[in-house]
DSSP file (Angstrom, degrees, kcal/mol; ACC not computed):
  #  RESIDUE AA STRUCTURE BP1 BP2  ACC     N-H-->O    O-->H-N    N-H-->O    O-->H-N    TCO  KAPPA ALPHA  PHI   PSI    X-CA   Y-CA   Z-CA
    1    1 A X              0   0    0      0, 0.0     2,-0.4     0, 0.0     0, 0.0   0.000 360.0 360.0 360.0 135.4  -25.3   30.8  -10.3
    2    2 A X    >>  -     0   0    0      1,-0.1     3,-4.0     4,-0.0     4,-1.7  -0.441 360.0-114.1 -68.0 118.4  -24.2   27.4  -10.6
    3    3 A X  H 3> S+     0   0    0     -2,-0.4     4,-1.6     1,-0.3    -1,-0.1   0.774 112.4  49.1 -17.8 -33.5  -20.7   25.8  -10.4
    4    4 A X  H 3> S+     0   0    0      2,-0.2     4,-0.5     3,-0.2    -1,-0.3   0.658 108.3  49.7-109.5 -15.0  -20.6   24.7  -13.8
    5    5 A X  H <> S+     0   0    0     -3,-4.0     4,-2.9     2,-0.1     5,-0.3   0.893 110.2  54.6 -77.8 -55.3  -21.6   27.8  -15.3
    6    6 A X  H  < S+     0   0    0     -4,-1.7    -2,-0.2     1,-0.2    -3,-0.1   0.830 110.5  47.8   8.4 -85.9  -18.8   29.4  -13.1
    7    7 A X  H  X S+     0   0    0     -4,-1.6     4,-2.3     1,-0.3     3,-0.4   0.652 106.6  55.0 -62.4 -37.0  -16.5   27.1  -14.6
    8    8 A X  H  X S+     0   0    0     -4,-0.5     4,-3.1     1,-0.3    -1,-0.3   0.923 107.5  50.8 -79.0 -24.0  -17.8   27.8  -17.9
    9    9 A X  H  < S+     0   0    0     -4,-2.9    -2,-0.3     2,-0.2    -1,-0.3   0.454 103.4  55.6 -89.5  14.7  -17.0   31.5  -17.3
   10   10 A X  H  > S+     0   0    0     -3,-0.4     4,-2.9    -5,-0.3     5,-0.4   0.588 104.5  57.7 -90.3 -56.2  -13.4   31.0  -16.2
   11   11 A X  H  X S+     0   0    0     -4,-2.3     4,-1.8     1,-0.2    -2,-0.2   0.946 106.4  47.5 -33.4 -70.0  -13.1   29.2  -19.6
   12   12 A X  H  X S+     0   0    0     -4,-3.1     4,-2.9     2,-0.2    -1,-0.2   0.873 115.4  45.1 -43.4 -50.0  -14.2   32.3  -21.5
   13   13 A X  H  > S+     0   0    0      1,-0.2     4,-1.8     2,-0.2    -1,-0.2   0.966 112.5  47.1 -50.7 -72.0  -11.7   34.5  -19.4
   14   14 A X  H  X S+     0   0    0     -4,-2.9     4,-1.2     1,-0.2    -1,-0.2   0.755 116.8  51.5 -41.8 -28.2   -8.5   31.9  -19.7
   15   15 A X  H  X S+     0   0    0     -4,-1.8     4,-1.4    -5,-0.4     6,-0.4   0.903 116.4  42.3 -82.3 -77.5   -9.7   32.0  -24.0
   16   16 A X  H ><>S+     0   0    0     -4,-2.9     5,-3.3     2,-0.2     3,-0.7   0.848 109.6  50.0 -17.3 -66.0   -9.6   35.7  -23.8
   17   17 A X  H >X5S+     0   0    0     -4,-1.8     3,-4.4     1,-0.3     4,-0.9   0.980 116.2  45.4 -54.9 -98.5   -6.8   36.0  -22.0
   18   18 A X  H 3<5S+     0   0    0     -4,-1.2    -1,-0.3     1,-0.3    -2,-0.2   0.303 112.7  50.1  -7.0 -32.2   -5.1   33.6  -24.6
   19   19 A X  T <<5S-     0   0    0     -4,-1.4    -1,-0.3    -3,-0.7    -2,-0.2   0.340 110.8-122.9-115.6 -29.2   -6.5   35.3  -27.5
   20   20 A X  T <45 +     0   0    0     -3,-4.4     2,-0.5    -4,-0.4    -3,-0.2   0.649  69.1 136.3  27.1  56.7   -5.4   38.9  -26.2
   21   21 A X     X< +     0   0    0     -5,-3.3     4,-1.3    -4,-0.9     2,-0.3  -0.346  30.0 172.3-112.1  72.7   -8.7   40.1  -26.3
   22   22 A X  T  4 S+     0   0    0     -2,-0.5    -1,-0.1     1,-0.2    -5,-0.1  -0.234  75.3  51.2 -83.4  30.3   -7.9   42.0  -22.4
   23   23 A X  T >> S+     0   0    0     -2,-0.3     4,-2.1     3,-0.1     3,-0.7   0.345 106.2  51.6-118.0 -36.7  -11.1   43.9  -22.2
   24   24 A X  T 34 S+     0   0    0      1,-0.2    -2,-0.2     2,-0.2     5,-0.2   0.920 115.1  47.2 -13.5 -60.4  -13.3   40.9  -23.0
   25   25 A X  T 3X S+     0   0    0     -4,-1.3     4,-1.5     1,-0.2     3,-0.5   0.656 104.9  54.3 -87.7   3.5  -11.5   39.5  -20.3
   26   26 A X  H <> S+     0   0    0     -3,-0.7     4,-1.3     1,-0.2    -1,-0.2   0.807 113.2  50.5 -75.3 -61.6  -11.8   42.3  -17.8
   27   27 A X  H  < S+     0   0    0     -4,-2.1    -1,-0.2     1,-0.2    -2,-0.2   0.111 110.2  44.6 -86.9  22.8  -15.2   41.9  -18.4
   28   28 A X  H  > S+     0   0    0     -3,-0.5     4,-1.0     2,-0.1     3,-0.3   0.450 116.5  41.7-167.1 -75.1  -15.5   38.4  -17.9
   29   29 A X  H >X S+     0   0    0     -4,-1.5     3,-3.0     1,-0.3     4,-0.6   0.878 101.8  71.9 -70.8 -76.5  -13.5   38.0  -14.8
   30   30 A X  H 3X S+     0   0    0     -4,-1.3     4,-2.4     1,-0.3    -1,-0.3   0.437 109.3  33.7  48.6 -77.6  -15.2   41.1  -13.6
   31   31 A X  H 34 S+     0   0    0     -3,-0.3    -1,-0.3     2,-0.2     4,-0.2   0.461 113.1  58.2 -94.1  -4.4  -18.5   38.8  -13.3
   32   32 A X  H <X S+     0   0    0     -3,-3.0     4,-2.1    -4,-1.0    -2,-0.2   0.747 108.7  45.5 -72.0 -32.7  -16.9   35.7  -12.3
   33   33 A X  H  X S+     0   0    0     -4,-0.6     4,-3.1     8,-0.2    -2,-0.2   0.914 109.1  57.1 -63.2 -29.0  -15.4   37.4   -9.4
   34   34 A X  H  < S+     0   0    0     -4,-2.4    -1,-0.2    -5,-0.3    -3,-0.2   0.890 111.2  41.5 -45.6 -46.8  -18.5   39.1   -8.4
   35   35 A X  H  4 S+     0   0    0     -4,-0.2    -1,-0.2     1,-0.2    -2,-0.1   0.788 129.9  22.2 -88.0 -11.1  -20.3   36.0   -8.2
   36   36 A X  H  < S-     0   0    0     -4,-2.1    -2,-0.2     2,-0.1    -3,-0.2   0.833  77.1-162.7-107.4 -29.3  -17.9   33.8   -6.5
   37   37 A X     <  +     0   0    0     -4,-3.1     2,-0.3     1,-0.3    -4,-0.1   0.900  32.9 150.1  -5.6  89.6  -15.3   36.3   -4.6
   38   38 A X     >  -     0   0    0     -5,-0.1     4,-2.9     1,-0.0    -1,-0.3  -0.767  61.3-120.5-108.6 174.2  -12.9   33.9   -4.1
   39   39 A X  T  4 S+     0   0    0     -2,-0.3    -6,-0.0     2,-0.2    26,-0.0   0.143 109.3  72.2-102.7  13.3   -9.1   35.1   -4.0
   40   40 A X  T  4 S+     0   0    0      2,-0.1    -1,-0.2     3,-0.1    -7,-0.1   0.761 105.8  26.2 -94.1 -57.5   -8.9   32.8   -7.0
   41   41 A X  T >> S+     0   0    0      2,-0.2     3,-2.9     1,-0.2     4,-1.8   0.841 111.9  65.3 -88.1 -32.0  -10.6   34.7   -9.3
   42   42 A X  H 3X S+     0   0    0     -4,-2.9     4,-2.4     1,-0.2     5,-0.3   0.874 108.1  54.5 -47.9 -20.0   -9.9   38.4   -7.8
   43   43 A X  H 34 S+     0   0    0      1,-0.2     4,-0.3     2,-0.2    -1,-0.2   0.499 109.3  38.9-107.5  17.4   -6.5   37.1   -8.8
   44   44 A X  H <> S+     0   0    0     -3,-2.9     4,-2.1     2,-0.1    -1,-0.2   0.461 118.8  47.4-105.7  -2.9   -7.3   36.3  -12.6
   45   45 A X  H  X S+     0   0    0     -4,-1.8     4,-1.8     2,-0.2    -2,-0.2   0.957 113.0  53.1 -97.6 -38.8   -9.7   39.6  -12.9
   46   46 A X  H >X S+     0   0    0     -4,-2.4     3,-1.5    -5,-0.2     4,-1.4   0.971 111.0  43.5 -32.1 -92.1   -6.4   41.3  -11.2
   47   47 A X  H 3> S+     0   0    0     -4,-0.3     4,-3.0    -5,-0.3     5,-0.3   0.819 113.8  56.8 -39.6 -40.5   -4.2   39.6  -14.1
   48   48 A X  H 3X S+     0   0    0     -4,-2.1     4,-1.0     1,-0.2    -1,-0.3   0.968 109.4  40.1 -31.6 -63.8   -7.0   40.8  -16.7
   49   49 A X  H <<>S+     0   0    0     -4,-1.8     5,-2.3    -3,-1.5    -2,-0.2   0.664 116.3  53.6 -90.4 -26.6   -6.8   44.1  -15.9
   50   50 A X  H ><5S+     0   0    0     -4,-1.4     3,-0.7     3,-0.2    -1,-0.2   0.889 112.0  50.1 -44.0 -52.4   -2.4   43.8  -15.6
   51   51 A X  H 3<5S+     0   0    0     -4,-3.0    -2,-0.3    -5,-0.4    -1,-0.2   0.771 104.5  52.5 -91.9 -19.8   -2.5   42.5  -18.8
   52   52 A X  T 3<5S-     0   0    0     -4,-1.0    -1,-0.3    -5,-0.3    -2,-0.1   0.200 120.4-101.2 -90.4  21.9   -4.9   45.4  -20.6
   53   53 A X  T < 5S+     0   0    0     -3,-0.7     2,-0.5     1,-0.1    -3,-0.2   0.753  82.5 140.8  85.8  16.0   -2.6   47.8  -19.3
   54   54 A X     >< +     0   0    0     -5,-2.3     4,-1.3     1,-0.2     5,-0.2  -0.199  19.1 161.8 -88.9  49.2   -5.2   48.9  -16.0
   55   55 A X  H >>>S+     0   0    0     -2,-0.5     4,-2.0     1,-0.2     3,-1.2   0.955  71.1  39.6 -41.3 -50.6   -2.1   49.1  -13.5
   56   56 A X  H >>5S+     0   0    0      1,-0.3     4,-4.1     2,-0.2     3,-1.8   0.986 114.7  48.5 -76.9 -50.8   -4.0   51.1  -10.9
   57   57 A X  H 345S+     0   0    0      1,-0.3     4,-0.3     2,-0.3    -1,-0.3   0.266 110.4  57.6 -70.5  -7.2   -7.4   49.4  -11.2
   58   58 A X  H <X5S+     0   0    0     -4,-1.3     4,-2.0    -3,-1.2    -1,-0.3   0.669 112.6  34.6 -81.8 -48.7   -5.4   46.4  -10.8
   59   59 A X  H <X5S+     0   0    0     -4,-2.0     4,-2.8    -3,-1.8     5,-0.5   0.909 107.6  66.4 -69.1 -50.2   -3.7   47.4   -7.4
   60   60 A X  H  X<S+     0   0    0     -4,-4.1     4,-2.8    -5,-0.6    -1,-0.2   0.806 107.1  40.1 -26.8 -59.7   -6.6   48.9   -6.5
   61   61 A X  H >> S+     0   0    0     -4,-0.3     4,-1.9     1,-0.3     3,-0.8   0.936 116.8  49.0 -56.2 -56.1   -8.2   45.2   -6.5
   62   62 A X  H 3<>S+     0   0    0     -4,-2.0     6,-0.8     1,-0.3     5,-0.7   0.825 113.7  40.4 -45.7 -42.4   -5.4   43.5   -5.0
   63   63 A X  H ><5S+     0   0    0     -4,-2.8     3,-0.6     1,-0.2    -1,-0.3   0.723 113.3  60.0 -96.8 -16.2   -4.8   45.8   -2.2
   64   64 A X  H <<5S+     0   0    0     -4,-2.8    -1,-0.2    -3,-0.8    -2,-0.2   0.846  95.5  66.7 -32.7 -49.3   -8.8   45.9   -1.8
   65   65 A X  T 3<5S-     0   0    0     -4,-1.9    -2,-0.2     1,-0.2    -1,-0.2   0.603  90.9-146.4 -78.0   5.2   -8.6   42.2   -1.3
   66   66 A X  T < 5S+     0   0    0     -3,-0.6    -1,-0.2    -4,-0.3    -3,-0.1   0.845  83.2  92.9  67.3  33.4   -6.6   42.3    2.3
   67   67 A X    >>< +     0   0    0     -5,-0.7     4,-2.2     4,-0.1     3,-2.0   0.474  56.6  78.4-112.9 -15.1   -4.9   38.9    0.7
   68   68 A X  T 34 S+     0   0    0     -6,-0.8     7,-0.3     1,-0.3     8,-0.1   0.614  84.9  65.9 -79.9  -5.5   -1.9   40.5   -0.9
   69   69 A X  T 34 S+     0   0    0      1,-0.1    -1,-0.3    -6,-0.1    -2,-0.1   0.717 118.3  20.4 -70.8 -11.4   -0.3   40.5    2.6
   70   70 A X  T <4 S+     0   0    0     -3,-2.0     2,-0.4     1,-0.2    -2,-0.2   0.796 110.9  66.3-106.3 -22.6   -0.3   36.8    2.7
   71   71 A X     X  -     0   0    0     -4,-2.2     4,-1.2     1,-0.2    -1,-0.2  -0.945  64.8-152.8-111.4 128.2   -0.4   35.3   -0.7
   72   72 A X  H  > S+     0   0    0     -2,-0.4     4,-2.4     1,-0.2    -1,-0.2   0.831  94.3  64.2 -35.7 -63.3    2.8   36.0   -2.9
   73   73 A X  H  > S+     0   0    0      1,-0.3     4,-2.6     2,-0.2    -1,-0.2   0.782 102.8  46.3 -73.0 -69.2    1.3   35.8   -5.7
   74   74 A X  H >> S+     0   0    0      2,-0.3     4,-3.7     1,-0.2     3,-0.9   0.938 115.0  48.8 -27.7 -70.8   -0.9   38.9   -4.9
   75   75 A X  H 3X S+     0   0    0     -4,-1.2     4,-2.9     1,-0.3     5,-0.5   0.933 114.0  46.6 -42.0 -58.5    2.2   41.0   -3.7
   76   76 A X  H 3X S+     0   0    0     -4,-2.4     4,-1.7     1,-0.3    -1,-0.3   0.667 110.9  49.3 -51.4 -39.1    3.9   40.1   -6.5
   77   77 A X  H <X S+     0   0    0     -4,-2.6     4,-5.0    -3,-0.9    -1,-0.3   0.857 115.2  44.6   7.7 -84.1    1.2   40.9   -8.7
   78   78 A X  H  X S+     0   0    0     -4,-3.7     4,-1.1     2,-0.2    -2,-0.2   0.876 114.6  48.1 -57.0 -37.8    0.7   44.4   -6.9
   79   79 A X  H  X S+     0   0    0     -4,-2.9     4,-2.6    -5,-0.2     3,-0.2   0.943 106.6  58.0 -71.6 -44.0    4.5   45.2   -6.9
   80   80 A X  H  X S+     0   0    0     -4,-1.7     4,-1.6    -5,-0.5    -2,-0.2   0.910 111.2  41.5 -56.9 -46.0    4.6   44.2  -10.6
   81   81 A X  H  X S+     0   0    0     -4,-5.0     4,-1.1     2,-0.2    -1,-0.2   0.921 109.5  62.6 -46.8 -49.3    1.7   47.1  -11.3
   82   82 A X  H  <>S+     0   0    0     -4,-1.1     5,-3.1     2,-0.3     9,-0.2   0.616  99.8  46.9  24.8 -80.8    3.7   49.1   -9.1
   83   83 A X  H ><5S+     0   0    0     -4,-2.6     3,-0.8     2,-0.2    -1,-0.2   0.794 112.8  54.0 -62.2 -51.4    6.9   49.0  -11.4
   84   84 A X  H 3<5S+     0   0    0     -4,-1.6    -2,-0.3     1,-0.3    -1,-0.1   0.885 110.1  44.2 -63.0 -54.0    4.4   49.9  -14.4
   85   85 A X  T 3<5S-     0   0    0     -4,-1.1    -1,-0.3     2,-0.1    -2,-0.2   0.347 114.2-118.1 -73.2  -4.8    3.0   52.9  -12.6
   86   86 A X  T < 5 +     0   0    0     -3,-0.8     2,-0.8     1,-0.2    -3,-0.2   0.623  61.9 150.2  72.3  20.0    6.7   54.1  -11.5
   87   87 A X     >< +     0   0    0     -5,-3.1     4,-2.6     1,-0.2     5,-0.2  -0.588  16.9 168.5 -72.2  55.3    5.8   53.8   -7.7
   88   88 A X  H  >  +     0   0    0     -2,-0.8     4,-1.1     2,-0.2     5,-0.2   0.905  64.9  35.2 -57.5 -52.7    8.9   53.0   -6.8
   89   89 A X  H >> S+     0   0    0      2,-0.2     4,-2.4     1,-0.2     3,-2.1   0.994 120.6  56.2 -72.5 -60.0    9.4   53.1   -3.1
   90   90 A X  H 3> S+     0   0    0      1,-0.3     4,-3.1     2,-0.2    -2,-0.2   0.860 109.4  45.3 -39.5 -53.7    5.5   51.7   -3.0
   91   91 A X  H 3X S+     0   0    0     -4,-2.6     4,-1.4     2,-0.2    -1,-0.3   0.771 119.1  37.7 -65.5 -25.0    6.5   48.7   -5.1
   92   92 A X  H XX S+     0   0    0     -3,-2.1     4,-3.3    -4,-1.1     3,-0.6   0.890 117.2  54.2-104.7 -49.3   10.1   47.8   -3.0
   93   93 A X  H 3< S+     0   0    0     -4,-2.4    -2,-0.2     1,-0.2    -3,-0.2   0.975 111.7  48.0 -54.4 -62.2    7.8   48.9    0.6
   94   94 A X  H 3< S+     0   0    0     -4,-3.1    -1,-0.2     1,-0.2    -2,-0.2   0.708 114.2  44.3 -76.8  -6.5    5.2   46.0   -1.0
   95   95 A X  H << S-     0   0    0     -4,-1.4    -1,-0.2    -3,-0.6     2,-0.2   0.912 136.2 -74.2 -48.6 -46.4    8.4   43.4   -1.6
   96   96 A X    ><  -     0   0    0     -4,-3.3     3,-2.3    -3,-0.1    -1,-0.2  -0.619  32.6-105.3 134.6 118.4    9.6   44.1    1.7
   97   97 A X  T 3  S+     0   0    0     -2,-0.2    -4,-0.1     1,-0.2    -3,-0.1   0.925 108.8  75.6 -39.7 -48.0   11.4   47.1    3.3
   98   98 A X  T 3  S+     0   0    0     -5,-0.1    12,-3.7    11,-0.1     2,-0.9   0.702  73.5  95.6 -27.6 -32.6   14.8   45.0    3.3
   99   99 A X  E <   -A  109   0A   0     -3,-2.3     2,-0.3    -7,-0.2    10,-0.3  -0.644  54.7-171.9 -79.0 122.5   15.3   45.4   -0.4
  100  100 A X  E     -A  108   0A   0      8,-1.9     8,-2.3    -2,-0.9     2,-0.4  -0.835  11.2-153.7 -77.3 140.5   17.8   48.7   -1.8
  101  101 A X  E     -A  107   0A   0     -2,-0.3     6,-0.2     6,-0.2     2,-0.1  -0.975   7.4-148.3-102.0 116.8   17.9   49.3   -5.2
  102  102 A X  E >>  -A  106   0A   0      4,-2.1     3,-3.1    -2,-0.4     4,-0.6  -0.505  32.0 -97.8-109.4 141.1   21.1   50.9   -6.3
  103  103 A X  T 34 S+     0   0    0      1,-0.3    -1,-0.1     2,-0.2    -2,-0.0   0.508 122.7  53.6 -64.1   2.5   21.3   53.6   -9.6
  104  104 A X  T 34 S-     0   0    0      2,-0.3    -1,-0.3    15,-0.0    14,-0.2   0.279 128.3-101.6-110.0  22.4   22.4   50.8  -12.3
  105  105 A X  T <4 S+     0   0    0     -3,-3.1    13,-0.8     1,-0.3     2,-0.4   0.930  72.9 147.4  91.7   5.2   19.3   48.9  -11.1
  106  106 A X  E  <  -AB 102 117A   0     -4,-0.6    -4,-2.1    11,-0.2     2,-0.3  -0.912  39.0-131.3-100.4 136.4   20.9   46.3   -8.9
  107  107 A X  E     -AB 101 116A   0      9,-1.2     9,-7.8    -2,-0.4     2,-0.2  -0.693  15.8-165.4-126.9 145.9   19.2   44.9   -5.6
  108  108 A X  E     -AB 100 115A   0     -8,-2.3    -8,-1.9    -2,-0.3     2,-0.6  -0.870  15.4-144.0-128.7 137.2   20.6   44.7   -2.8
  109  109 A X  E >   -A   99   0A   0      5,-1.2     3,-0.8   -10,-0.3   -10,-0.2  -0.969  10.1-167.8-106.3  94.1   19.4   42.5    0.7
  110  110 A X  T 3  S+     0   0    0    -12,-3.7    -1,-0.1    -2,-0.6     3,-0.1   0.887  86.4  68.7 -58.1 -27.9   20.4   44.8    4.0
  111  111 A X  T 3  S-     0   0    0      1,-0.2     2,-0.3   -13,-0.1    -1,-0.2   0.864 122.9 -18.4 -53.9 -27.9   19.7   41.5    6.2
  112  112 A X  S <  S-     0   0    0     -3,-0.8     2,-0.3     2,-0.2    -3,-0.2  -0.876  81.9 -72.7 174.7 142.4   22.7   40.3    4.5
  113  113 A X  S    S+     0   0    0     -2,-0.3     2,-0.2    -3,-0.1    -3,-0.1   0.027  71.1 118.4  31.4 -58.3   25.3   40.5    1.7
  114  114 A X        -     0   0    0     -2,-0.3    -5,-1.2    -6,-0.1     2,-0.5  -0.184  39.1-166.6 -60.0 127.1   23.8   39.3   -1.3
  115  115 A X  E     -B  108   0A   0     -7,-0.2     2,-0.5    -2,-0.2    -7,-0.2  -0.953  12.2-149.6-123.2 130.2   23.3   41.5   -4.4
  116  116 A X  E     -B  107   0A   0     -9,-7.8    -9,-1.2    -2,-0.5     2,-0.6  -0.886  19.1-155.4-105.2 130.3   21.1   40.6   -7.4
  117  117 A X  E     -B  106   0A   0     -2,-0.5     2,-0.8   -11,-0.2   -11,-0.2  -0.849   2.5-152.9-135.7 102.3   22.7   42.1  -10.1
  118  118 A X        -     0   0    0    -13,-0.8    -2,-0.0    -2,-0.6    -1,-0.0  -0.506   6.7-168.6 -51.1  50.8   20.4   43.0  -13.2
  119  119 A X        +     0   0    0     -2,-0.8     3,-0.3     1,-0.2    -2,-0.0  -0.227  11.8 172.6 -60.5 106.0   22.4   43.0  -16.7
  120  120 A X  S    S+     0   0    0      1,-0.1    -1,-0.2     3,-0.0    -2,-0.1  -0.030  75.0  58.5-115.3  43.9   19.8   44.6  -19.0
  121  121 A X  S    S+     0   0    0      0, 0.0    -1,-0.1     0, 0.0    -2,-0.1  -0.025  83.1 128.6-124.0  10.7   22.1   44.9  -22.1
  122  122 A X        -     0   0    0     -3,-0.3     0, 0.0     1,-0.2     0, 0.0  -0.312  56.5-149.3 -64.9 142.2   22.5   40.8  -21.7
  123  123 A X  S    S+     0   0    0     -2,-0.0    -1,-0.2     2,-0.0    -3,-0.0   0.765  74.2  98.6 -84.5 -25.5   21.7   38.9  -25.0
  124  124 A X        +     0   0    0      1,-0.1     3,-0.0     2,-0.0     0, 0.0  -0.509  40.5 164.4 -48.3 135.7   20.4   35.9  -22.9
  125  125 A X        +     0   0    0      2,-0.0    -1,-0.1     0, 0.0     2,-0.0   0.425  41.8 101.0-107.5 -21.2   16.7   36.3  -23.0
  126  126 A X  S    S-     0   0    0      1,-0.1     2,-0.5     2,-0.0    -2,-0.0  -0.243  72.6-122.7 -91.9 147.9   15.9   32.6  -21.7
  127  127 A X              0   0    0      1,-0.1    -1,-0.1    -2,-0.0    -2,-0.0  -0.839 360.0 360.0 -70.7 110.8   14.8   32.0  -17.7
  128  128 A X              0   0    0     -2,-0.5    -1,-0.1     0, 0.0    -2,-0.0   0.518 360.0 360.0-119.7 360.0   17.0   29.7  -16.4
């Protein structure tokens, strides 16, 4: 298949995606990753399948693709499914052993000090 057909079937996905039409794009990325496997596109048919609510079939890919020890994105990706499926010690083992989580939901660093301290009754909604 040719580059510029690729390209046009990435469009379709990213228009899907955009659209919320997730099994469209499932099926989309699906057959761009097939043709290309690049770790570019396992990681938008990964985000397809995140976003239609396929949490396993989502790790499943990720952790298939032997990149999600090196590329954040991936882990983050995988942990984030993780969280969805209620894998808890699998999701904090794929951040990184280091992390505790504490019963109100606050994370904790053993290498050192620092506590991230989650307020989820905050009215703030914005990322800063």
């Amino acid at each position: 298949m040719k580059e510029e057909e690729i390209e046009k079937l990435r469009g379709v996905v990213r228009d899907c995606v955009s659209k919320h039409l997730y099994s469209s794009a499932i099926f989309f990325a699906d057959k761009v990753s097939a043709f290309t496997n690049d770790p570019a596109d396992i990681y938008m048919q990964a985000q397809a399948l995140f976003l239609g609510r396929h949490y396993r079939r989502a790790f499943h890919l990720l952790n298939a693709s032997k990149i999600v020890l090196r590329d954040l994105r991936f882990r983050y990706l995988a942990a984030k499914c993780l969280e969805e499926l209620k894998e808890w010690n699998q999701c904090l083992s794929m951040l990184g052993d280091e992390a505790k989580v504490d019963d109100n939901g606050n994370v904790s660093h053993t290498k050192d000090s620092n506590v991230i301290y989650l307020d989820k009754d905050s009215q703030d909604r914005e990322i800063n």
